[in-house]
Structures are given as C-alpha cells and as structure tokens.
N, C-alpha and C positions, 0 to 999 in steps of 0.2 A: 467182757471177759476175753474176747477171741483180741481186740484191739493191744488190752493191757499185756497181756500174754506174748504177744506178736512183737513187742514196745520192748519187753523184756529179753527175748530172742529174736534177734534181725537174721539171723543164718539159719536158712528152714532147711529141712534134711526131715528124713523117715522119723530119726529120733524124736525131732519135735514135732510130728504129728501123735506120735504114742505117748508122749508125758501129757499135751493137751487134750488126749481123749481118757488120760488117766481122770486129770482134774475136772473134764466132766461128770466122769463117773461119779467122781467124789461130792459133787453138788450139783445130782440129783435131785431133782426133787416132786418129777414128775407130771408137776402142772405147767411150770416157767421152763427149767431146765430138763432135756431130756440126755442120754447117753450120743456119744458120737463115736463113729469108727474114723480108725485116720483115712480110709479113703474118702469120708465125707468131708473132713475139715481141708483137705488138699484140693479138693476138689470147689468149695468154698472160699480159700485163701486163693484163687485165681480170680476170681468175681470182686471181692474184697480188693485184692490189690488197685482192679480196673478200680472202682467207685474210690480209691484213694486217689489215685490221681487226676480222677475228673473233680474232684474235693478242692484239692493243689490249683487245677487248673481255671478253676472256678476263682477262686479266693485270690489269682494274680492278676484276672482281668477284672475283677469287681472293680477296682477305682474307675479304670480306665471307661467301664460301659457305664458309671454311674458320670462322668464326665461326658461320655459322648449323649445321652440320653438329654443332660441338663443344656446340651448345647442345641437339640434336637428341637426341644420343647418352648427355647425363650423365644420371645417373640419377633418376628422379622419387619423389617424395614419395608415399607413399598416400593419395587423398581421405579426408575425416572420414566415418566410419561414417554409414550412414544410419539414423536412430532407428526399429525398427522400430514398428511399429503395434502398439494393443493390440488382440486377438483381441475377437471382437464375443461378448459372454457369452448363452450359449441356454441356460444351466443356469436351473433353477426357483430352486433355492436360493442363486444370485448369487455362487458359486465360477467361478472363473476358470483352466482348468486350463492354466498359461503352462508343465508343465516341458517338452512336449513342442513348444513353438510356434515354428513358423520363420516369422520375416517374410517382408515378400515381396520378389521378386529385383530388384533397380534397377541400373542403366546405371549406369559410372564416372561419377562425379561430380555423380551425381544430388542435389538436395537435398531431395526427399521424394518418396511415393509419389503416384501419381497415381490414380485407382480411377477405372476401364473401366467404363463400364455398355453394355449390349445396347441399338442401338435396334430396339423390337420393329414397332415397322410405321412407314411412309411415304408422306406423302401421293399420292407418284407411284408406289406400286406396292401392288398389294391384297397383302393377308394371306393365307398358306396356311393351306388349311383342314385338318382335324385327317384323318391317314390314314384313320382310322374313319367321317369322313363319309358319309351323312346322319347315322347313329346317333351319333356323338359329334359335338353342334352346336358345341365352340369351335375354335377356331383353333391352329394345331399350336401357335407360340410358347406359349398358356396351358395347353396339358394334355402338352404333350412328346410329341405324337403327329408327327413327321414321318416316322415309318417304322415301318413294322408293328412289334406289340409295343412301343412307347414311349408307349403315350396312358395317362396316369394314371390316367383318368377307365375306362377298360377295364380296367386293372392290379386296380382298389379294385371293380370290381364291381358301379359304378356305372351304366354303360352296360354292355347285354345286346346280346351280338353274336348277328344268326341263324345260319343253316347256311352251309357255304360255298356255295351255288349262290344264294342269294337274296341273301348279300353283294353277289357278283361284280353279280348284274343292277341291284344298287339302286346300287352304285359306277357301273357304265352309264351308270345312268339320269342320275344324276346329274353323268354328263362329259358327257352330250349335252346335260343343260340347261342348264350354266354356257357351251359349247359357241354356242348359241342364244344366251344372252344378252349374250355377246362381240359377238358377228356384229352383233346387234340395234344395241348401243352403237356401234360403227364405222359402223353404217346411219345412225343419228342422229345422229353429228359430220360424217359426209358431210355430211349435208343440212343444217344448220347452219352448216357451210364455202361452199355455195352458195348 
C-alpha cells in the first residue's frame, strides 16, 4: 500500500502524508492494518527510501557478483613446478648424491627459490657473547654457544672449562663488569647529550 501509493505520488510534501494516513484510516481493519499519523508515515518513508535503493543497488551488481563468484569457483590450473635446486656438493670426490634430494618447499606460484641467510650482528645491537665466557672469547653466533652445552669450541676440547665453583665466580665477575661498563656508556652519552 505505502509502495503503490508512493508509485502514484513521486513529490512528497505534508499533503501526502495526510491523504495516506486518510487511506489508512479507511482500511482499517485492525488485525493486518492499523491507523497511521503522517508523522509516522514520514518518518517511515525515510527508511523506505534507504531499502529502495539498497534494492536498486542490489539488483545492478547481481550479474556482475554472479559473474565474479562463477569465476571464483571454477577450477584452477596447477602452477608450473618449481625447478628444484642442485644440492651444494661437500663430497671430496665431486659425486653428487641426488637419489635422496628434496628440494626446498616454495609458496604457490613461486617462481624460484629464494636463500634466507642469518644476519649475525647489527650495528644497533651488540653480539652475544659465547655461554662459556670469559674461557670461550667468541661470540655465541661463531661457536654455537648460546646455551650450555652448544659451544663447539668446548665440544672439540678446545677451550678447558674449570670446576664449577670458579666457573660460577668468573661468569660473576664477568656480569658485573660488562654490568660497569653499560652504566659507564649511559654515563658518557648523558654527558655528551648535555
């Protein structure tokens, strides 16, 4: 009723909210239809208008997302293998053992492999020093010492660990003087800042 009525009058004003709350009146009927004031129907025809033209804007994209869905949906091609790499040869005698070699894993549609390297230190952050410090002087990155038991250079026999009581105090000593020498560098950029 509100639709046909609206179809029949395109130019809304006071007047045609009062003839449409007449024609409510008039059918009445108290179960289906109830009475309307024109501040309810104006108030209505602004809700009404939105849902017409999300209606509009519906019904102009429908091909188009019944188009993009069926393109969505069909089925895809398999990208071209990725060539795997040749395995890097450590043999003396220059054999190349490929039966058991898996390349390495690539993302769909990659078109070759990319090779990750470590970056081992940075200019804004110091290098961790080897667990075994002072007794193993490199830094954990070159001898694999970040955690007890991983320093190579202690594995091979190279570096002689003492007892554990003269470990513990030499590892001490050596928190309290890196410790110290934190402190010291913050002392010096203070005063440098001032």
């Amino acid at each position: 009723m509100f639709g046909v009525f609206l179809s029949l009058h395109p130019k809304v004003n006071t007047k045609t909210w009062q003839d449409l709350s007449k024609q409510f009146l008039q059918k009445t009927n108290g179960t289906t239809i109830f009475p309307k004031l024109p501040c309810m129907l104006k108030a209505h025809y602004i809700q009404w208008t939105q849902n017409q033209l999300i209606r509009q804007a519906e019904s102009k994209v429908q091909v188009a997302i019944a188009a993009t869905l069926v393109q969505l949906t069909r089925p895809r091609t398999a990208p071209d293998p990725v060539p795997a790499r040749a395995p890097v040869n450590n043999d003396v005698d220059g054999s190349v053992p490929a039966a058991n070699f898996v390349g390495p894993l690539a993302a769909p549609h990659q078109t070759e492999f990319v090779e990750m390297t470590l970056v081992k230190s940075s200019k804004n952050r110091e290098r961790k020093q080897c667990f075994y410090a002072p007794f193993c002087n490199m830094f954990a990155d070159e001898c694999g010492g970040f955690w007890s038991g991983k320093c190579s250079r202690v594995e091979s026999g190279e570096v002689k660990l003492p007892g554990d009581e003269e470990f513990r105090d030499s590892k001490e000593a050596l928190r309290k003087k890196c410790k110290a020498e934190g402190e010291m560098r913050r002392r010096n950029a203070k005063k440098k800042e001032e």
